[in-house]
N, C-alpha and C positions, 0 to 999 in steps of 0.2 A: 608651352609657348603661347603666347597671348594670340586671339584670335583676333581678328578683326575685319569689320563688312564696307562700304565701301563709304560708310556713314563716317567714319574716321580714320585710317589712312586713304581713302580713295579721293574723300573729300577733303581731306589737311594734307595732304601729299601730292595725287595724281589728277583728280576733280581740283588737288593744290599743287602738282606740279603740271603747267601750261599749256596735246599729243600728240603726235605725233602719227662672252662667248665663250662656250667653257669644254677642258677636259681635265686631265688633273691637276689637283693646286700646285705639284713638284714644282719649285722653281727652274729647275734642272729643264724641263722640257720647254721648247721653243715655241711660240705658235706658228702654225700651217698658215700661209696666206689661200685664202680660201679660192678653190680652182686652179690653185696653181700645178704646173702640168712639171713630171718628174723631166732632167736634164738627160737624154738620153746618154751612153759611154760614151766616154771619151775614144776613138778611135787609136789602134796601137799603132804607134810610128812604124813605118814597113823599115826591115833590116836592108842595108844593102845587098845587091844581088847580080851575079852574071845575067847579062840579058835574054831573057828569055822567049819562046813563043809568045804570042799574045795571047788570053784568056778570055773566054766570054763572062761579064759582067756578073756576079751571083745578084739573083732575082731577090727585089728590094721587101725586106722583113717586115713588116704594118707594127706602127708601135703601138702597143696597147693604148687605153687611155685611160689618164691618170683615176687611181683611186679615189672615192669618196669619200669626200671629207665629212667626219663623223662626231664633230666636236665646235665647240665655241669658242669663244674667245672673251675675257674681264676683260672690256675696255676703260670698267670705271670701280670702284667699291670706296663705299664709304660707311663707319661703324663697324659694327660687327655684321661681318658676312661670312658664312662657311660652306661648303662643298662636304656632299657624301659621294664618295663612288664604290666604296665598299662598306665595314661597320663603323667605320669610324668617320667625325666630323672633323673637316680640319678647317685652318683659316684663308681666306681668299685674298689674294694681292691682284695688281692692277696686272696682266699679259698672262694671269695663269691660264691655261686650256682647262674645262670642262666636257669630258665625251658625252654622250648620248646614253640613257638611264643614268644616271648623276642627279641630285640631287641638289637644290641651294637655300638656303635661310637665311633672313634678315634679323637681326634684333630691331628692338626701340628704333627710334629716330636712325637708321642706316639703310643704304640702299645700295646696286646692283646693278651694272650695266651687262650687257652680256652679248656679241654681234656674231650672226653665221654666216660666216662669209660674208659676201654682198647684194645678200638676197633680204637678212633682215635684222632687227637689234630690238633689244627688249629692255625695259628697265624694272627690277624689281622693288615695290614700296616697301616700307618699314615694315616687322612685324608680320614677314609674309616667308610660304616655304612654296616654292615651286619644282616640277619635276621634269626633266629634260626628255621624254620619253624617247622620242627619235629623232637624231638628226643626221638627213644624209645627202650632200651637197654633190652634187654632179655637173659635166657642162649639159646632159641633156634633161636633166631633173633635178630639182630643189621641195626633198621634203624638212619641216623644221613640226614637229607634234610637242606641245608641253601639255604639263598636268597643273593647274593650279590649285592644290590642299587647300592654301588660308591665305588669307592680304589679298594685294594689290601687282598686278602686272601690266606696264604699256607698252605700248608695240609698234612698231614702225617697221614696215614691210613694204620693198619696193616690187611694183607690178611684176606679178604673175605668168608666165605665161604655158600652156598647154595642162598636164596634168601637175603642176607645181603646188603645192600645198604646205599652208599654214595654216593650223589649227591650234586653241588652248582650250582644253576640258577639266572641267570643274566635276563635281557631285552634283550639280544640277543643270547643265547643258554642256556643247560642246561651239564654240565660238566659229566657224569655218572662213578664211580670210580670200580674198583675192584681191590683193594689193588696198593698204588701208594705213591710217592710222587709228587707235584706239585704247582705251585701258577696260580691264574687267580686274571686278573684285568679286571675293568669295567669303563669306563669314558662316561660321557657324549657328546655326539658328537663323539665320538673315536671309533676303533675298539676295540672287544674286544678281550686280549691275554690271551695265555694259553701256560704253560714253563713247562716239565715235565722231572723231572733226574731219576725218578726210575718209572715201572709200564708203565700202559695208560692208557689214559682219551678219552672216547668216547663223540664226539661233537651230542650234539642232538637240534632239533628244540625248542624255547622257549614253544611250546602248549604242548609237551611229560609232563604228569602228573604221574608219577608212583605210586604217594599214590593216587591217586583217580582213577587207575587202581585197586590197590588191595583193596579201598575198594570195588569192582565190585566180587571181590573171596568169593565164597564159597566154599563146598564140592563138588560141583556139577561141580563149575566153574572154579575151581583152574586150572585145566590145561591149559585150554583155554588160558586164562589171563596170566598167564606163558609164551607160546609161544607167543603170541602177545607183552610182553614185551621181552621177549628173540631177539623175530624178527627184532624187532626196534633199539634196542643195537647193536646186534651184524652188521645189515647193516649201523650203524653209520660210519663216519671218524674218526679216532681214532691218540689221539695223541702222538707218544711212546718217550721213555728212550731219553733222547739227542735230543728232538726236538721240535721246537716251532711255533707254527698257531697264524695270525693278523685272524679274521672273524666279519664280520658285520651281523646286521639284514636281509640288501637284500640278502646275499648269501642265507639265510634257506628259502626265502619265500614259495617254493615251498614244500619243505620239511615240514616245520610248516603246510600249508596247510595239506598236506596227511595224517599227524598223526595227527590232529586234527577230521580229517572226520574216521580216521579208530577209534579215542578212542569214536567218539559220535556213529558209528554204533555198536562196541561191546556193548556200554550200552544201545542198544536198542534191539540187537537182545538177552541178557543176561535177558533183563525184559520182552522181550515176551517168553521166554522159563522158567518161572520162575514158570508159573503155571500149566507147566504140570508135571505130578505124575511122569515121569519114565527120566529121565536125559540118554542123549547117553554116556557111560564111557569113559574116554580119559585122557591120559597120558602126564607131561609134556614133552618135547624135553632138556630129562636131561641126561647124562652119558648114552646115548645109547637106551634109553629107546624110546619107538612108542610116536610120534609126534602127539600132540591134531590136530583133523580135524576141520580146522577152516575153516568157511562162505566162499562161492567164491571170493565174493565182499571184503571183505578185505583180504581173501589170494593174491586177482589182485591188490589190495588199497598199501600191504606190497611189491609188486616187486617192485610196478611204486617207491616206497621209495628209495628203496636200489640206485635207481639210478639218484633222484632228485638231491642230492646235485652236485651242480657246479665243476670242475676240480678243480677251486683255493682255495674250501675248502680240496681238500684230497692232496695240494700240503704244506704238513709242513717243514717246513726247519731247518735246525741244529740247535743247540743253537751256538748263536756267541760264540768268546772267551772271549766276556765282559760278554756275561752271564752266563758261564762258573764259574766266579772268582764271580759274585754279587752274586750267588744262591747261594754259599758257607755261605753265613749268614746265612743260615736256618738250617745248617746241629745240630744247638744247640734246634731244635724242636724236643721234644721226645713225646712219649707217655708212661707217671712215670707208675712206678708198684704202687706209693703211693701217693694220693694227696694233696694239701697245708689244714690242717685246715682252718675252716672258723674263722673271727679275734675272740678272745678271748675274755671273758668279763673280766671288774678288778675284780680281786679277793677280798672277804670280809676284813678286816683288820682282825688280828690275836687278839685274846682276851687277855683280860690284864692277865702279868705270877700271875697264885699264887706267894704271897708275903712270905707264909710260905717257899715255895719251892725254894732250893739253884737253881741258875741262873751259869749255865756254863760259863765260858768267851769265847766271838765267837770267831773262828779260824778269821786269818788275810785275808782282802780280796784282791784277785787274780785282783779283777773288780778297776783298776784305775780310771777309767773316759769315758765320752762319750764326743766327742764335735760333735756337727752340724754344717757341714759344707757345705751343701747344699739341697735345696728340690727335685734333683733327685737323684737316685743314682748315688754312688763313681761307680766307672770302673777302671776294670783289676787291677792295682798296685801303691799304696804310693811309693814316693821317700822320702830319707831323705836326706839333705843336713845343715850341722852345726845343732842347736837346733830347723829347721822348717822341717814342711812335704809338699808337693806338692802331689795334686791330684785330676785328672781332674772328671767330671763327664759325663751323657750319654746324655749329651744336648752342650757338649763342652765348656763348662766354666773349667777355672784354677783356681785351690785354693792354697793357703800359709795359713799354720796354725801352732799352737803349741799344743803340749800337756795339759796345763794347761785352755786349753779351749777356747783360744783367733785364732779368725780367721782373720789373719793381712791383705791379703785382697785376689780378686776375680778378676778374668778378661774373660770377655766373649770372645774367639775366632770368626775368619768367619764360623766356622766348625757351620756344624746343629745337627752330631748325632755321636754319638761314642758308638762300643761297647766295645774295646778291646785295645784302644789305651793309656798308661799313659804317661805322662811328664817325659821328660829327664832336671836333673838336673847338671850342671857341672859351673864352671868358670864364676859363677853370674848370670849365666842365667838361663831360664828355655824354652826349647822348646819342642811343642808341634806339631804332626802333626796328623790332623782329616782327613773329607772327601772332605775336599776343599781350607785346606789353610797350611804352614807349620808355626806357630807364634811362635813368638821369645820372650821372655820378660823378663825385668828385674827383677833378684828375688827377692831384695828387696820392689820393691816397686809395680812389676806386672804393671809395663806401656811398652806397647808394644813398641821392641824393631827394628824389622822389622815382614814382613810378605810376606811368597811368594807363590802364588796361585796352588793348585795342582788338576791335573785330575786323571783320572783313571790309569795314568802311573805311576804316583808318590803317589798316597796320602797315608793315613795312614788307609782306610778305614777297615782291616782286625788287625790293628794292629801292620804292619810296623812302628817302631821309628827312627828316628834320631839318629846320634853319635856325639860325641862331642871329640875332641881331640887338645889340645892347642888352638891355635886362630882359630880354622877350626870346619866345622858343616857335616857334611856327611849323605845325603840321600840315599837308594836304588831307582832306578830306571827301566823300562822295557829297557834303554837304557845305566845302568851303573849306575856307585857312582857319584852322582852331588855333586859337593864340596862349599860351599859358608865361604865367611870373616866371623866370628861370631860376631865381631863389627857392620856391617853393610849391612849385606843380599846383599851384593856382589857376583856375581859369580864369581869362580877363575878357574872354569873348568870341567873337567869331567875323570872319572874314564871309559875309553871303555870297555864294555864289550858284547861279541857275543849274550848274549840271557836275560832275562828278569831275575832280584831280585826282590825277592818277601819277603827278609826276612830281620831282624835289622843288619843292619853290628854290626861289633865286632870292640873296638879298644885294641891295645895292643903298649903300647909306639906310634910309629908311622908308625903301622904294621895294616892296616884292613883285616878281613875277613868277606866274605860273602857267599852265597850259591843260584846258582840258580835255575830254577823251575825245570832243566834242568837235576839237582842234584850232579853239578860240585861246587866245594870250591874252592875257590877265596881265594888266599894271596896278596894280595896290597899294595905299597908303600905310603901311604899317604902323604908323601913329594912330592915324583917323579910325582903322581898321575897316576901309571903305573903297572899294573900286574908284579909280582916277581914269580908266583908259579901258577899249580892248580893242584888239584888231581879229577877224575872221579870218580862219586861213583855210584851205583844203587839208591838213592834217585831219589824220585818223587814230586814235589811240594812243596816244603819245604817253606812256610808261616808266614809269623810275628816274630817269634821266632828269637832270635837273637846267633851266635854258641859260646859256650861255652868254653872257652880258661884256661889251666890250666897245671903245671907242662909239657910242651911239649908236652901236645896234644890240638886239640881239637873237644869239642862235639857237636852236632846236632842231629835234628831229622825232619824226613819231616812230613809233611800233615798228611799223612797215619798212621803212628806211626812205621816206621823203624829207630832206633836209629844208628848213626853210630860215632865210634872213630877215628879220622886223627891222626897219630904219623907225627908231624912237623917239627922233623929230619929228616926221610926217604921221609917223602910225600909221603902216603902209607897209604892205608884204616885200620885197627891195627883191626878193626871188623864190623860188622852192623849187626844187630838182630830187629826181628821183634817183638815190645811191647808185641802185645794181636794178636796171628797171630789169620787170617781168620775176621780179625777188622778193619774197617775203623773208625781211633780217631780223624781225623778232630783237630789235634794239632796245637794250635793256639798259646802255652806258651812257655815259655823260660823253657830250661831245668834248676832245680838247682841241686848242686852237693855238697854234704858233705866228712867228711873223705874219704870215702871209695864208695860212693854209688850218682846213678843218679836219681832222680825223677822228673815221667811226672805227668802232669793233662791234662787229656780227657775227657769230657764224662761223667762229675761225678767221677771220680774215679782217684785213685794215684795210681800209678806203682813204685816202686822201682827196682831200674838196679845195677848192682856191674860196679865198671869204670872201674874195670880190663877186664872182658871180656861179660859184658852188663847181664851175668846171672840174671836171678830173686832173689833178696833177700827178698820177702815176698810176698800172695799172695795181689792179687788187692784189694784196700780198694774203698768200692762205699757207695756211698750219700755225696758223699764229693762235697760242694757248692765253693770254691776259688782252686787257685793255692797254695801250700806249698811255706814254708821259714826252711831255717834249722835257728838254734839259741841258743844258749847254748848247743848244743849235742840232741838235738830235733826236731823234723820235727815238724811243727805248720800248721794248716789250718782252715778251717770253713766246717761246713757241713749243712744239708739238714734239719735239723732239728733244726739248731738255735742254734750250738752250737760251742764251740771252742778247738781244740784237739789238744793234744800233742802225739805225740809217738817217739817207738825206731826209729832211721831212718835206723836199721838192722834187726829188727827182725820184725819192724811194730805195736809191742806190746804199748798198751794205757798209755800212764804216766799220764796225768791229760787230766781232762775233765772242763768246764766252760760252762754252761746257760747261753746266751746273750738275749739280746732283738731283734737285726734284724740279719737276715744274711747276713754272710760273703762272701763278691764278688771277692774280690782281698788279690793276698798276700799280707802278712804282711808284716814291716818292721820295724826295731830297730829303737826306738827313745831316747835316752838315756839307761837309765835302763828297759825300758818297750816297749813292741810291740804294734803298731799301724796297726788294722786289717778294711778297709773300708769295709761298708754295701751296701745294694740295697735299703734303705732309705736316704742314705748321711750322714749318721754320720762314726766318725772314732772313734771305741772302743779300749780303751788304759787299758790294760793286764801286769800286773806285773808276768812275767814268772816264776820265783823263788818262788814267794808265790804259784803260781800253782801247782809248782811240788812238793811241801812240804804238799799240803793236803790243801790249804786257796781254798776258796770259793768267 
């Protein structure tokens, strides 16, 4: 299997995705909701009885407490993932459990989600094999230890508390967490790196063993052990909020040395003190409390530590600004309040009706059609263009299909991965831009039309698109709007502009706007190819989303989720409000806007805004799995649970509901009479809205 250091999946994946559950793959087995406490018996109904003396009460039985949970849970897999739990590898679906020593691997471009309980969630990169060493979840202890072989691991880990431990060990350190966000990658021959946006990560020598420290704990010995691990942590290198350490094996030698010799002396001088009757009492070095007296030898063994490791391990450096913008992929790693079911068996067939008994007539069904249009999943959003749909998938293939089931055809781009990025349809063509190429194609037929190479300045890796405007194609770029011939991937010039676009230009006739990270709006001559206008706003980041143009204003919203109105007569901010204050939404989608009202997706969840002055018009709707579509006087979307939803787009209130088979990734879009809503298996479910809202099934 391919190795790789964090120079390329760490950096094209997890440095490229934005930071931040397994037992066996059987689909047969359920997952365990994590903590959850067993239902004690059900009590036996008492017989009736002559009446009796009365009895004294029997004395109330303590109920155990529940066993610990020893396993994770696939909240997500995408490509090729597999699980070992014994010799054999099998394949990983979305609810399978993975227990504790298990095994998992990624291929190529596929990756891994994996949540223990609700203590912490992992995502594994491409081309990576990780090892689940321990996991054992309790209400009064949460250990989760992985091993990470090769690739790329992130992690998101909610606060810690007493001895609760989260650790990932490599071949050349051992990561020690207390509540964090972070990714480390491991390559062969390579340094290993470690990128942390929230928390710290204490660097430790590869020999530090913390479960085979504790198992050295008893009643006797627990403090000891405590401070000895406390000692070694807290004189680690630690690597905080916004900064990231290259470290190699040579730098810890010394280090690894020390704590090897101090964890083999505690387990000697613990077993010769083992059999005498009367233990010295001694307290951890916890919240203030007297410091266990440990042995000379390794109280001398714990200084010479704290100062083994070399200058160039405790010298960590910023995160760049590339790694800045790649870690932002991860910001979509949660740890659910709820986990994915493990897959489902088919249901028995339903028994033939009684022939006596009158037979209702079925209401009309909602469910038009499924077609498959791919074996990964659909991404972000269908276009519709005349009677076909366009829509790319998460491995950067373009599709052309119709409703009636027919997929006219397929075109694999140079792109390797996409998560957020869909096809712009206009003027025959169909363009696309991934994480390395911007491709052009003919809709008709999907033969590539031109193709222009993009980096990290330009490409669509968050979900930046294309605009299309008469015979002209417009990219954002960190250096302005690139304009190319749409006949022939010509360059015709450049839009200058002072600071970086991170977001879809807008067109309007031959009017673009744009928004930089800068949180300045751009009005531009698309002809002249020359700035006409900008208004300053307090926006930060404003990302992928393309601003919303309508009746003389228009709207945006940055990264963060501060929504703001431009009035395009005065050139003048008309409001900005903040979604879900005290929220980082990591908004990545295009606002839509109905009669009267704006809606975001963040997060899981949909916001409705009033366009007049951004107010709340209903509270937040969460397990929501796509972006909304408004459509006949309806907000439509997919949720969390596999299903399809209709409501008020004023008051939020539920019109129709729909049972699907997979869930819903991206918004929907009108295909005729009926909405075409893509999945995370690659089919595109076609919904007749009207039979929905009438009560059909």
């Amino acid at each position: 299997m391919k190795k790789t250091g964090l120079d390329t999946p760490f950096v094209m994946w997890v440095l490229s995705i934005g930071i931040l559950c397994l037992t066996s793959c059987s689909p047969k087995q359920a997952p365990a909701a994590a903590g959850a406490t067993a239902a004690p018996p059900s009590p036996v109904a008492a017989q009736a009885a002559p009446p009796a003396a009365p009895q004294a009460a029997p004395p109330a039985v303590p109920q155990a407490a529940p066993p610990a949970v020893t396993q994770g849970s696939v909240t997500y897999a995408e490509g090729k993932v597999s699980v070992k739990t014994d010799a054999d590898w099998q394949a990983v679906a979305i609810g399978d459990l993975v227990p504790s020593s298990a095994s998992v691997r990624t291929g190529s471009a596929s990756s891994c989600d994996i949540q223990f309980g609700k203590a912490s969630a992992i995502r594994i990169g491409p081309d990576s094999t990780i090892e689940l060493k321990a996991i054992s979840l309790t209400t009064g202890k949460n250990v989760v230890d992985l091993g990470l072989i090769a690739g790329v691991v992130t992690c998101k880990v909610n606060k810690l508390a007493g001895r609760d431990r989260f650790e990932v060990a490599t071949d050349t350190a051992v990561c020690a967490v207390r509540g964090t966000q972070f990714a480390v990658s491991e390559g062969k021959g390579k340094a290993m790196k470690v990128a942390v946006q929230e928390g710290g990560v204490a660097i430790l020598p590869p020999s530090f063993d913390e479960a085979k420290l504790d198992a050295l704990s008893t009643s006797e010995s627990e403090s000891t052990v405590n401070a000895v691990v406390d000692s070694i942590v807290q004189a680690a290198p630690v690597v905080a909020k916004g900064q990231e350490l290259s470290i190699s094996a040579a730098d810890l030698v010394k280090a690894n040395a020390i704590v090897a010799s101090v964890q083999g002396e505690l387990a000697s001088t613990l077993a010769a003190e083992a059999g005498k009757t009367e233990a010295t009492p001694s307290t951890a070095p916890q919240g203030g409390e007297t410091a266990a007296a440990l042995p000379e030898t390794i109280a001398q063994s714990l200084k010479d530590y704290a100062s083994a490791a070399p200058e160039s391990v405790r010298k960590t450096i910023t995160l760049s600004s590339e790694s800045k913008r790649l870690l932002e992929r991860a910001a979509s790693l949660e740890v659910k309040e709820s986990l994915p079911e493990a897959p489902k068996q088919t249901p028995p067939p339903n028994p033939a009706p009684n022939p006596v008994s009158a037979t209702p007539a079925p209401k009309p069904s909602a469910l038009f059609g499924i077609t498959k249009v791919s074996n990964a999943g659909l991404v972000s959003g269908l276009v519709a263009a005349d009677d076909r749909l366009f829509g790319a998938d998460s491995k950067g293939t373009v599709f052309a299909f119709k409703a009636d089931g027919t997929v006219l055809w397929s075109t694999k781009t140079e792109n390797s991965e996409n998560d957020n990025s869909s096809p712009v349809a206009d003027a025959g063509v169909v363009a696309f831009a991934g994480d390395k190429a911007l491709s052009v194609l003919d809709a008709s037929s999907g033969k590539p039309r031109f193709s222009v190479p993009l980096d990290s300045t330009d490409s669509g890796l968050f979900g930046r698109r294309p605009a299309i405007a008469g015979n002209k194609l417009y990219l954002a770029t960190s250096n302005g709007i690139k304009v190319f011939a749409l006949d022939s991937g010509a360059s015709i010039g450049t839009i200058a502009l002072p600071d970086d676009v991170e977001t879809t230009p807008a067109v309007a006739g031959t009017t673009l706007y744009a928004v930089s990270v800068g949180g300045v709006f751009y009005i531009m001559d698309g002809e002249a190819l020359a700035v006409s206008g900008q208004v300053k706003t307090s926006a930060a980041q404003p990302y992928a989303a393309a601003p919303l143009i309508s009746g003389g204003s228009a709207y945006f919203i940055d990264r963060k989720g501060l929504a703001v109105r431009i009035d395009l007569d005065s050139r003048t901010v008309a409001w900005s409000k903040r979604v879900d204050a005290g929220k980082n939404l990591n908004v990545l989608q295009d606002f839509v806007l109905g009669d009267s009202g704006l809606y975001v997706f963040a997060k899981a969840t949909i916001y409705g805004l009033s366009s007049k002055d951004g107010a709340r018009l209903f509270d937040p709707i969460g397990g929501v799995s796509s972006p909304p579509a408004i459509e006949g006087g309806s907000l439509w979307f997919g949720t969390q649970d596999d299903k399809i939803v209709a409501i008020d787009p004023l008051s939020g209130k539920t019109r129709g509901t729909l049972p699907v088979s997979a869930r819903v990734v991206g918004a929907p879009v009108k295909s005729g009479e009926l909405l075409a809503f893509p999945t995370e298996t690659g089919s595109a479910i076609f919904v007749n809205p009207a039979v929905l809202l009438q009560g059909g099934v």
